[in-house]
C-alpha positions as CSV (number, residue, x, y, z in Angstrom):
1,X,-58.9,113.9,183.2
2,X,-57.4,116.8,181.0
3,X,-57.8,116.8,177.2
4,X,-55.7,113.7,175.7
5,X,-54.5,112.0,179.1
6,X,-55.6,108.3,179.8
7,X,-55.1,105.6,181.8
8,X,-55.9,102.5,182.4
9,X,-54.9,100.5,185.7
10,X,-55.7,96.5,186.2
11,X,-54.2,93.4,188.2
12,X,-53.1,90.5,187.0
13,X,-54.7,87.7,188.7
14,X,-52.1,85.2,186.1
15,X,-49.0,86.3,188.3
16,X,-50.1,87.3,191.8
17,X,-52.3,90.2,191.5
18,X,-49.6,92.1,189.9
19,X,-50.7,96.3,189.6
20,X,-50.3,97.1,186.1
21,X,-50.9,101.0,184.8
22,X,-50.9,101.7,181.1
23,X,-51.3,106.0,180.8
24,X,-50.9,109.0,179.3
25,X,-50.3,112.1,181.1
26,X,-50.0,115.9,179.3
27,X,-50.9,118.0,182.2
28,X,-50.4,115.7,185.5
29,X,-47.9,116.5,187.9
30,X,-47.3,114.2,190.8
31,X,-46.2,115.7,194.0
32,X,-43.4,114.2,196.2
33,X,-44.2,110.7,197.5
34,X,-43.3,107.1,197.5
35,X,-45.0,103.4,196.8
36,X,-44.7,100.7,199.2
37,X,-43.5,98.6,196.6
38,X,-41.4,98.7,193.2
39,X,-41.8,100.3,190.4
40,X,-40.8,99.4,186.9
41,X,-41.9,101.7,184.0
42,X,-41.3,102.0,180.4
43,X,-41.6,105.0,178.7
44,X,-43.4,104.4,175.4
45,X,-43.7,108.2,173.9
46,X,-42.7,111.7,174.6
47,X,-40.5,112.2,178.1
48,X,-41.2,111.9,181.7
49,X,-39.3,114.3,183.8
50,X,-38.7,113.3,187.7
51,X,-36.7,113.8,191.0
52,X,-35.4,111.2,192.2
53,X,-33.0,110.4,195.2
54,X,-32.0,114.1,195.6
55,X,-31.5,114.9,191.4
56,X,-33.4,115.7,188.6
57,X,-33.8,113.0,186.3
58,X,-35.1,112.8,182.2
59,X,-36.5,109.4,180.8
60,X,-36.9,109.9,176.9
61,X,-38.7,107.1,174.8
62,X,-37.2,104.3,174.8
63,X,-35.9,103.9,178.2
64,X,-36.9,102.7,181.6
65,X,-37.6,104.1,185.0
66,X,-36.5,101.9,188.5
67,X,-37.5,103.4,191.4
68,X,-37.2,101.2,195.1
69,X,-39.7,100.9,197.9
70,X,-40.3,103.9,200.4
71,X,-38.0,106.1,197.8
72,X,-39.6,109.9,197.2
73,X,-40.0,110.8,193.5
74,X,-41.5,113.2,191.8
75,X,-43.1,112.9,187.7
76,X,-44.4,115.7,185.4
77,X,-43.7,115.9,181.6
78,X,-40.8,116.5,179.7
79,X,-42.1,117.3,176.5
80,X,-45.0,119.1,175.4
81,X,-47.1,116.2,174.3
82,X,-46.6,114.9,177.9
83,X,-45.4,110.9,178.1
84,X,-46.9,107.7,177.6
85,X,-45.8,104.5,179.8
86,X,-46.2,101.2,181.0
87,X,-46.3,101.2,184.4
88,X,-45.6,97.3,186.5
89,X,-45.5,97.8,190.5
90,X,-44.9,94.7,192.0
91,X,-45.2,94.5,196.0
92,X,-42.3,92.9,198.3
93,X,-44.6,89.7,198.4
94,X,-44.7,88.9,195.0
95,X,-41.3,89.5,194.3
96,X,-40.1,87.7,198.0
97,X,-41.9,85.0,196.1
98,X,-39.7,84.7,193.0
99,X,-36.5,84.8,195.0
100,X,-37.7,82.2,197.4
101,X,-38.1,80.3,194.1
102,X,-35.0,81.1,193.0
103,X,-33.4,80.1,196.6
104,X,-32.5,83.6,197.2
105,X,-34.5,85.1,199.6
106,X,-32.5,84.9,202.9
107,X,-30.3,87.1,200.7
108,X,-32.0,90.3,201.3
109,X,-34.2,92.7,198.8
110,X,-33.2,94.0,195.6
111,X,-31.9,97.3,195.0
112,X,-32.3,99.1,191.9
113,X,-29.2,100.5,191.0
114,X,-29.8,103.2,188.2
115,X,-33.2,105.7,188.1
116,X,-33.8,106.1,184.4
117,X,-32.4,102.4,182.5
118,X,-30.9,103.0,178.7
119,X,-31.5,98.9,177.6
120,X,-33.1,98.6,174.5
121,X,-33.4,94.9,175.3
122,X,-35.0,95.1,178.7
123,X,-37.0,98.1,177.4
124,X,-38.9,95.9,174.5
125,X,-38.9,92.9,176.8
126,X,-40.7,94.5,179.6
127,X,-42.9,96.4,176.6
128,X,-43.9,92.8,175.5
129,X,-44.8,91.3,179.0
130,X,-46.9,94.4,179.6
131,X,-48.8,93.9,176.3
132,X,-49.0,89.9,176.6
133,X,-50.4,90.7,180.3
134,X,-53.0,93.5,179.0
135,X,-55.2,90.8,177.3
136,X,-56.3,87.5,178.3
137,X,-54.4,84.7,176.8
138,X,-52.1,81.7,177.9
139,X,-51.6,81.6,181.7
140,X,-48.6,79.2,181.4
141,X,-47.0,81.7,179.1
142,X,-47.8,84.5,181.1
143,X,-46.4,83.2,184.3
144,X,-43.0,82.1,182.6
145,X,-42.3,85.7,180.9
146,X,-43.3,87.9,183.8
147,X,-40.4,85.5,186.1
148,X,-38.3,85.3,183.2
149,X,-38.5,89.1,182.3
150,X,-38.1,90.1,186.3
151,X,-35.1,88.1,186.7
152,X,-33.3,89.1,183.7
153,X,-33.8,92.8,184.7
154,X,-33.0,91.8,188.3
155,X,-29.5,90.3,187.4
156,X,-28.6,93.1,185.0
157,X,-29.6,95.9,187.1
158,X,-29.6,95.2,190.9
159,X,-27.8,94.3,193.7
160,X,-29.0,90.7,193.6
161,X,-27.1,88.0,194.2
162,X,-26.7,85.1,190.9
163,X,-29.0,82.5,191.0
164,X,-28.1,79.2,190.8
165,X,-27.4,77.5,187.2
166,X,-30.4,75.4,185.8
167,X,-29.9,71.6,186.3
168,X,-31.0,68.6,184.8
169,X,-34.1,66.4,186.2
170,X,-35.4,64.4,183.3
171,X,-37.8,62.8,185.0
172,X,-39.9,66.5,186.4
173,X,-39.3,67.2,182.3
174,X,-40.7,64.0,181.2
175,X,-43.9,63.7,183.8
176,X,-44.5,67.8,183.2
177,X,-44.5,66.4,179.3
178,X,-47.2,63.9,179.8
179,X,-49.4,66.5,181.9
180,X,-49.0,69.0,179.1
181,X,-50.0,66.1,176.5
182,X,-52.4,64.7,178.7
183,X,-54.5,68.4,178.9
184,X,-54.0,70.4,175.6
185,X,-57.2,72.1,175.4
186,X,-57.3,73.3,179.2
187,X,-53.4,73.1,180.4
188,X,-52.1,73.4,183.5
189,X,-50.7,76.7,185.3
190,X,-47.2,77.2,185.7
191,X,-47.6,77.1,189.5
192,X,-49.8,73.2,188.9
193,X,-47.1,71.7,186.8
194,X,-44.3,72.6,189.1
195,X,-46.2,71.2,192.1
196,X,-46.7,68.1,190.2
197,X,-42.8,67.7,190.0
198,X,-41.9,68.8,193.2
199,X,-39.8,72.0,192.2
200,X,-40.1,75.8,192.5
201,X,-42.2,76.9,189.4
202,X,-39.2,79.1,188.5
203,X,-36.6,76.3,188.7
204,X,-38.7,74.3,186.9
205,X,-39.7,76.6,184.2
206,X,-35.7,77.2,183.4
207,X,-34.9,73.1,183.7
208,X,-38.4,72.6,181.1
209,X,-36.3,75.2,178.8
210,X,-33.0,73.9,179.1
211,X,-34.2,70.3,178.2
212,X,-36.6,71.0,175.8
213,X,-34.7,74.0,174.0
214,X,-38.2,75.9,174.7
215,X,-40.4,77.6,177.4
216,X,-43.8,75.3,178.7
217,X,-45.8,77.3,176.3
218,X,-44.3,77.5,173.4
219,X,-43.7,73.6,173.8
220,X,-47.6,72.9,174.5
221,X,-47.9,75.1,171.4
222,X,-45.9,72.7,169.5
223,X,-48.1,69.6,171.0
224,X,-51.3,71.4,170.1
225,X,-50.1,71.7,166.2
226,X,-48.9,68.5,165.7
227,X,-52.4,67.3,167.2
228,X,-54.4,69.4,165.0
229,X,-52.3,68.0,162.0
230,X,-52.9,64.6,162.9
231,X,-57.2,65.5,163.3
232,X,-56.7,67.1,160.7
233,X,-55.5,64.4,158.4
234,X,-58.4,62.1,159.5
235,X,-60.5,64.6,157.9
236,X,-61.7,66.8,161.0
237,X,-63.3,70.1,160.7
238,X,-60.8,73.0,161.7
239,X,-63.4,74.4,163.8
240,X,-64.0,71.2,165.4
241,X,-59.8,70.7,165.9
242,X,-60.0,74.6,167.5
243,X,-62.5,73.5,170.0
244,X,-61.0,69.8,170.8
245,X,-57.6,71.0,171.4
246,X,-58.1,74.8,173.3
247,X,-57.3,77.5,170.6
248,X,-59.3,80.8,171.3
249,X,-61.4,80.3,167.9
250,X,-60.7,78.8,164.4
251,X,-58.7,81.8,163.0
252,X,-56.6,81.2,166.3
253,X,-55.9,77.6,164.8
254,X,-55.5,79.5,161.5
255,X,-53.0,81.5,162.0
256,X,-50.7,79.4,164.5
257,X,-51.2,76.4,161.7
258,X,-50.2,78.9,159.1
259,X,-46.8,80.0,160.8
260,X,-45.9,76.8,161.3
261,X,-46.5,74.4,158.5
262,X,-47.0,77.3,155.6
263,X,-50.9,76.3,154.6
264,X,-54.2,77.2,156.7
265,X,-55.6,74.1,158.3
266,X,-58.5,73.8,155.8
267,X,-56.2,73.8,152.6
268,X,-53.9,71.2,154.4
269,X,-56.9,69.2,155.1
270,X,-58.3,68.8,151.2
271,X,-54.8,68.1,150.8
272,X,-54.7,65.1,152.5
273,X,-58.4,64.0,151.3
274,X,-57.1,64.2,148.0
275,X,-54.3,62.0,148.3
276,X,-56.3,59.8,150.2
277,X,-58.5,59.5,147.2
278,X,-55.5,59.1,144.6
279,X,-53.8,56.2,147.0
């Protein structure tokens, strides 16, 4: 590698083996070719410079390139710092997969209709997934952004056709619920809980939302907290409630615990020993 450039290129076992390049080039030039899949990058610093379908093209900071299957493109720098990006290349499977979910399939593949993307929403969205997908952490919540993220980009920016609206099944909400409940310190994947109620983890991921007013993870978040302040309150450790109900470590507990109720765990836990004590 030349002075400065890095990269580094990983799957993503959480959502299908997704490719998933984070770089840096300053001297690299890639010559004409194509990738048998998509490819959905975000350009984090400096400027990329690229042919693409027969013009030149220029992606500052900020902004996004979409470039099809079997499409010829070029990529060199368009600054002399070079450009930084995060680089997502799903295959036809993987997204075949989320449009079978989404009932949409049979309708053909989606076309990217612009090379370089000026969204600053899509741009920090796609940013986000990237980084939440760069480190381990919650599967469930993986799995929901990276469909979420895709489809939102999809139906802004493609020929795709609309998928259907959301409806209402209280009854996949309210079993997924007790599953959730039932295993807060090692939860289930997306993929397990829609199994469990018979839809399309996509569909159910947007029906869990639309009941509940949040996404599976953030909801099993909530559980988790409200657990922890109930151990808590019997006078548990907050190492032992980090362990019992699956946060990464105490200061995991700490800091979720903190955003939510405005103390640490250990301070809210005196706190109720004390008044304890007083009644």
């Amino acid at each position: 590698m030349s002075h400065g450039e890095q990269t580094r290129f990983w799957k993503a076992a959480e959502v299908g083996g997704l490719e998933l390049l984070h770089a840096r080039y300053v001297e690299q030039r890639f010559a004409p070719h194509v990738h048998e899949g998509y490819v959905i990058t975000v350009i984090e610093g400096g400027a990329q410079y690229f042919r693409h379908r027969g013009s030149e093209h220029l992606a500052p900071m900020g902004s996004m390139v979409l470039i099809n299957p079997d499409e010829l493109h070029t990529g060199s720098k368009a600054h002399e710092s070079g450009w930084r990006y995060r680089g997502f290349y799903p295959e036809f499977e993987q997204l075949n997969t989320l449009l079978d979910e989404l009932g949409l399939a049979k309708n053909g593949w989606p076309v990217f209709t612009c090379s370089v993307l000026h969204d600053a929403q899509m741009t920090a969205r796609f940013n986000a997934l990237h980084r939440l997908l760069e480190q381990p952490g919650c599967v469930l919540q993986q799995q929901t952004a990276w469909r979420e993220t895709l489809l939102l980009l999809l139906q802004r920016h493609a020929r795709v056709p609309e998928a259907p609206a959301a409806g209402r099944e209280p009854q996949a909400v309210r079993r997924a619920k007790e599953l959730l409940g039932a295993q807060l310190s090692e939860p289930p994947s997306l993929e397990q809980l829609a199994a469990a109620v018979n839809l399309s983890p996509f569909h159910f991921a947007r029906v869990f939302r639309r009941a509940t007013g949040l996404p599976p993870h953030a909801w099993l978040k909530q559980r988790r907290l409200e657990q922890a302040r109930a151990l808590l309150k019997n006078g548990c450790t907050p190492v032992g409630v980090a362990a019992q109900l699956g946060f990464a470590d105490q200061s995991h507990l700490t800091r979720q615990f903190k955003q939510a109720y405005g103390v640490g765990p250990g301070q809210y836990r005196l706190a109720c020993a004390r008044s304890f004590k007083t009644d």
